[in-house]
MILO-37220 format. One record per residue (C-alpha): residue in three letters; x, y, z. Coordinates in pm, whole numbers, padded with zeros to 5 digits, always signed. Last residue first. Example, Ala and Ser with C-alpha at 12.3 -4.5 7.8 and 13.67 -1.06 7.14 Angstrom:
2
Ser+01367-00106+00714;Ala+01230-00450+00780;
***
This chain:
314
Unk+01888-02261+02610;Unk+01713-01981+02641;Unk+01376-02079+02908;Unk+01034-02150+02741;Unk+00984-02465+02898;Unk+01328-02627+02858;Unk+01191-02887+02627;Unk+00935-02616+02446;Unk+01266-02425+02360;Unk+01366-02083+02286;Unk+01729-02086+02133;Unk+01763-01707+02237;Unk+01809-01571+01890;Unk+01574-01807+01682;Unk+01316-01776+01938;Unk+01368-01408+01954;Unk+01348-01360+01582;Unk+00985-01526+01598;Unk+00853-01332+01914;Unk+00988-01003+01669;Unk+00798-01077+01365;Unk+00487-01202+01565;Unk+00486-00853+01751;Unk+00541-00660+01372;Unk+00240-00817+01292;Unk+00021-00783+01562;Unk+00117-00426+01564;Unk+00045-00358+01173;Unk-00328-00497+01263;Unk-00364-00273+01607;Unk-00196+00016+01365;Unk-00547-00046+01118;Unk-00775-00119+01379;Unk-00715+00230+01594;Unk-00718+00382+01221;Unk-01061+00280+01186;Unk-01177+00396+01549;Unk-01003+00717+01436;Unk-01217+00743+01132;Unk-01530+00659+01324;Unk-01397+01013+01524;Unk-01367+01162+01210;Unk-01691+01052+01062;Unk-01856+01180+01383;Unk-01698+01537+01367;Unk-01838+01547+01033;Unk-02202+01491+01107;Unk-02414+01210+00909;Unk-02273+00893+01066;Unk-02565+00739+01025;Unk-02450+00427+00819;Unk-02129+00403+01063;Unk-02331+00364+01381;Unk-02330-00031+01464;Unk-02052-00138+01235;Unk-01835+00134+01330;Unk-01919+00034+01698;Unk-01915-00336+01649;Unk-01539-00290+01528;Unk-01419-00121+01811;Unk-01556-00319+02001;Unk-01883-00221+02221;Unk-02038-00320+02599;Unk-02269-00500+02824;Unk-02146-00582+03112;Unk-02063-00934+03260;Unk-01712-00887+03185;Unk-01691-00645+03453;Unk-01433-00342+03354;Unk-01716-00122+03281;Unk-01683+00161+03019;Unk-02048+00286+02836;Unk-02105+00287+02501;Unk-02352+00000+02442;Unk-02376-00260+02192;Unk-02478-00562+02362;Unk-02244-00811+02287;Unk-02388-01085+02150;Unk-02487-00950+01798;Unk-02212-00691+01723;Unk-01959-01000+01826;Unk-02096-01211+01529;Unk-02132-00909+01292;Unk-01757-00723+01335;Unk-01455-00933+01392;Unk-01133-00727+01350;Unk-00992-00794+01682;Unk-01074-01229+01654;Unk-00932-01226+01304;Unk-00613-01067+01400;Unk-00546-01231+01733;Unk-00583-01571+01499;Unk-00323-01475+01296;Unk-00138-01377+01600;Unk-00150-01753+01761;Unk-00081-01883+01411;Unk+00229-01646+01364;Unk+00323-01808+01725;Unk+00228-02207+01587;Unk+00452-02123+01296;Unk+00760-02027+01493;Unk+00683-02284+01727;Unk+00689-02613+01464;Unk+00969-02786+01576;Unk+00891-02820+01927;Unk+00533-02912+01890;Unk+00582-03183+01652;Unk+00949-03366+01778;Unk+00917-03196+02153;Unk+00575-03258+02255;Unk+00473-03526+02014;Unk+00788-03702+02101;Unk+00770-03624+02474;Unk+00397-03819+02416;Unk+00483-04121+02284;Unk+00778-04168+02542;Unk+01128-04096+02481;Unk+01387-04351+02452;Unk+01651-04194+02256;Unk+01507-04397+01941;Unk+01173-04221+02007;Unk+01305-03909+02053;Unk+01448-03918+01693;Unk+01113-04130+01574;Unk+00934-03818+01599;Unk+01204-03559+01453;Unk+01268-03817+01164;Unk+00889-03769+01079;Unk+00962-03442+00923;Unk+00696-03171+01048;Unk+00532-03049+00754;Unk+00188-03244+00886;Unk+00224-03038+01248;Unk+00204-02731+01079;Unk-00090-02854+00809;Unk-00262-02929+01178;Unk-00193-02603+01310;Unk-00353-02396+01048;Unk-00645-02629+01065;Unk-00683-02596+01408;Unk-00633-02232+01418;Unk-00916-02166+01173;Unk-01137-02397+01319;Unk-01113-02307+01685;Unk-01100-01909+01615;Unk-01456-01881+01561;Unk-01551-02099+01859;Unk-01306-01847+02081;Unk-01515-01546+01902;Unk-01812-01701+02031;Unk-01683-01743+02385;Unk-01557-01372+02401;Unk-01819-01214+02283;Unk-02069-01370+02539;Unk-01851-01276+02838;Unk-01807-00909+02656;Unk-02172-00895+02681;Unk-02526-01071+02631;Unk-02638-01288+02892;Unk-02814-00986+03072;Unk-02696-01154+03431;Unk-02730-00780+03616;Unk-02383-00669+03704;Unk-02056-00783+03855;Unk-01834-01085+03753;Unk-01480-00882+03706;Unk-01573-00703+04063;Unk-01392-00920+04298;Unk-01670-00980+04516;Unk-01917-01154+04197;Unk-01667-01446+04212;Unk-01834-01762+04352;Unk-02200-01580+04372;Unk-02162-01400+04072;Unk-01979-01675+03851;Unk-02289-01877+03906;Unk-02536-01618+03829;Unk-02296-01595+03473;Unk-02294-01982+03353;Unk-02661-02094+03424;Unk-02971-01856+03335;Unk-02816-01565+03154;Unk-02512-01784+02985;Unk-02719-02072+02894;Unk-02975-01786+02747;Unk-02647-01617+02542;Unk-02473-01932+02426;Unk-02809-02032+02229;Unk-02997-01834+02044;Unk-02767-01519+02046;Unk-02448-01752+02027;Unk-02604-01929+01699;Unk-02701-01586+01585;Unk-02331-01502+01625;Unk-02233-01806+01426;Unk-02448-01741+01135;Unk-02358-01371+01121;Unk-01970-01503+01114;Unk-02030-01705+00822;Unk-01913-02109+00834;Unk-01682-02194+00619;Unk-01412-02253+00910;Unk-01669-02504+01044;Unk-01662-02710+00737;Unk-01243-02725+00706;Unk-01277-02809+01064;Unk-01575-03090+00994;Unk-01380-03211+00727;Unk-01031-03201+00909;Unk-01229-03480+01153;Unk-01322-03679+00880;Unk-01013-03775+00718;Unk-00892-03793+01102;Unk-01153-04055+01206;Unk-01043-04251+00855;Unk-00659-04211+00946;Unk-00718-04323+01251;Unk-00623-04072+01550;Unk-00362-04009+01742;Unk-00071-03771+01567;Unk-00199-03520+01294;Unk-00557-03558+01444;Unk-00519-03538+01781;Unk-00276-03293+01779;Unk-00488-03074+01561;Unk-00765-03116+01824;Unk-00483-03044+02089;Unk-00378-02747+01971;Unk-00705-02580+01910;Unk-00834-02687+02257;Unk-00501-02474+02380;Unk-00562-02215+02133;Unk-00939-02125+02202;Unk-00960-01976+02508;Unk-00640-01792+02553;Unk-00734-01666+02196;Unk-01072-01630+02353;Unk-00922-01399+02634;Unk-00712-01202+02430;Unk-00986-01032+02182;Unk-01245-01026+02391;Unk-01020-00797+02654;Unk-00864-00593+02403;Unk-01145-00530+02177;Unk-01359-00432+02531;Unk-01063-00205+02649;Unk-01042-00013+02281;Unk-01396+00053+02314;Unk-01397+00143+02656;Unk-01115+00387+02585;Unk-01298+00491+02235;Unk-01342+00892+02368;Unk-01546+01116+02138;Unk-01761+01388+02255;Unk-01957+01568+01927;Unk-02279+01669+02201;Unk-02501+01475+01992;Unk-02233+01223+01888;Unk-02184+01131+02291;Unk-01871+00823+02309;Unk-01736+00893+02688;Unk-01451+00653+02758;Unk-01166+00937+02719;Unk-00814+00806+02769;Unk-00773+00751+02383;Unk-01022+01025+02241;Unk-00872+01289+02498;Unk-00484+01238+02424;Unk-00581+01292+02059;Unk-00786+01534+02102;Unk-00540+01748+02354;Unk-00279+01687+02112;Unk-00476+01894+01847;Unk-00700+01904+01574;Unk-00664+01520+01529;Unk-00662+01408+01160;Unk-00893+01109+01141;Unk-01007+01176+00776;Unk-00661+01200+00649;Unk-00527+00895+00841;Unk-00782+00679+00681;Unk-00727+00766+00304;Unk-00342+00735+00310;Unk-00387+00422+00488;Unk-00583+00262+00243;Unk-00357+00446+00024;Unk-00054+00312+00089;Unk-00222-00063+00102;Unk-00352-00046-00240;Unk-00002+00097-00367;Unk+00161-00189-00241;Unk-00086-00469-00388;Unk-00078-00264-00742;Unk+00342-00254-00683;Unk+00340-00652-00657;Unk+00076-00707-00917;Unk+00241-00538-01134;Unk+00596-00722-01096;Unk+00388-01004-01110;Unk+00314-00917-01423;Unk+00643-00816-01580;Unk+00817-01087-01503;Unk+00566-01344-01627;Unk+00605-01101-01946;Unk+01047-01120-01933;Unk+00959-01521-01877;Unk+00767-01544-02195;Unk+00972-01343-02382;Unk+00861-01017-02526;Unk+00956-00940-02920;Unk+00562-00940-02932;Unk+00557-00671-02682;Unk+00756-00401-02883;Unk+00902-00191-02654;
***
């Protein structure tokens, strides 16, 4: 083919076409490469490293349950955490306030979402973590410390600490996905409930809100992402240590602390393979938040979900 005879659309073609397949292929072997250096030698591994919550390289014993529990747990619980603040502060600022206050408001988010996650976890260790140890977690003992969730010396560090910094990591980002949400949102839905004699706030809640819940449930899994795969700022508050314990006082390990923690002496084969595992854990928890927001999404558009109706089919 001569390349000169080329158009200029056939060669714009042509490249993304490239980049398309180079993207594709990246992503086949990524996964290609992790799932043959986590091959289990048998079912009994692989049931064993998943219901298994002892983690002993000397003695080449590898279970991630408390791993997989602690990614879990953080992971939910400052979504929970940070999405309802998240969708008010975008609220606030797409809807409420002065154009000048809002101006500067989406600076400090835009700001904040700059931030480095190594930055924000020493913030946590300097600062969260003491008001947690002196303040926060002796008073969920003595008001909760019966049920067993609050149990365990006050260390400050733990999956209670891990948890509130990953919710102020998630703040920014989903407020300022959110807010350019709510800024698509035609101003004919507003002013529609408006001229059927809604209040102000039913036509935030059902013009904004309502038409922009497909996007605010990838946001919600976007966010689910980030806060599973963060490594330095939860490696910092959380304590690092191998052990299972269903308080969220205790000190404890993500998946993604762990290879952070012990991947540079990872010297013995059997432990490679097992940090393997931990990566391909990640890898299918990635592809499942994914295909979750795929299907939530279909079933609103199925089932007529509504924010009106309060979640109920239509």
């Amino acid at each position: 083919m001569n390349w000169l005879r080329v158009t200029r659309d056939q060669r714009f073609f042509y490249f993304i076409s490239v980049c398309g397949v180079a993207f594709f292929c990246v992503v086949c072997l990524m996964g290609y490469r992790i799932i043959s250096a986590s091959h289990f030698h048998s079912s009994s591994d692989f049931i064993h490293f998943f219901t298994s919550s002892n983690w002993d390289p000397v003695k080449k014993n590898f279970g991630a349950l408390s791993f997989l529990y602690a990614t879990l747990t953080t992971s939910l619980f400052s979504l929970l955490l940070a999405f309802p603040v998240a969708l008010g502060a975008s609220l606030f600022i797409t809807e409420i306030a002065p154009r000048k206050l809002a101006s500067a408001l989406s600076l400090c988010v835009e700001l904040l979402s700059t931030v480095p996650s190594v930055i924000i976890g020493l913030w946590g260790l300097s600062v969260v973590v003491p008001v947690l140890r002196l303040t926060v977690q002796p008073f969920l003992q003595d008001v909760f410390g019966q049920s067993g969730f609050f149990a365990g010396p006050p260390y400050g560090v733990g999956l209670l600490a891990a948890t509130l910094i990953l919710a102020v990591m998630l703040l920014p980002t989903l407020t300022a996905l959110m807010r350019e949400l709510f800024k698509a949102v035609p101003r004919a839905s507003v002013e529609a409930v408006l001229a059927l004699g809604g209040t102000r706030s039913e036509a935030i809640w059902i013009g904004v809100v309502g038409a922009s819940k497909r996007g605010l449930i990838t946001a919600a899994f976007l966010g689910l992402a980030r806060a599973i795969g963060e490594t330095m700022a939860v490696t910092l508050v959380i304590g690092n240590r191998n052990d299972f314990d269903l308080s969220v006082m205790a000190l404890s390990q993500t998946l993604s602390s762990l290879m952070a923690s012990e991947i540079a002496e990872s010297v013995d084969t059997a432990h490679v393979e097992a940090l393997s595992r931990v990566a391909l854990v990640l890898f299918l928890l990635s592809l499942t938040m994914r295909e979750l927001s795929k299907r939530l999404i279909k079933l609103t558009q199925v089932q007529g979900f509504s924010f009106k109706s309060g979640g109920h089919a239509k």
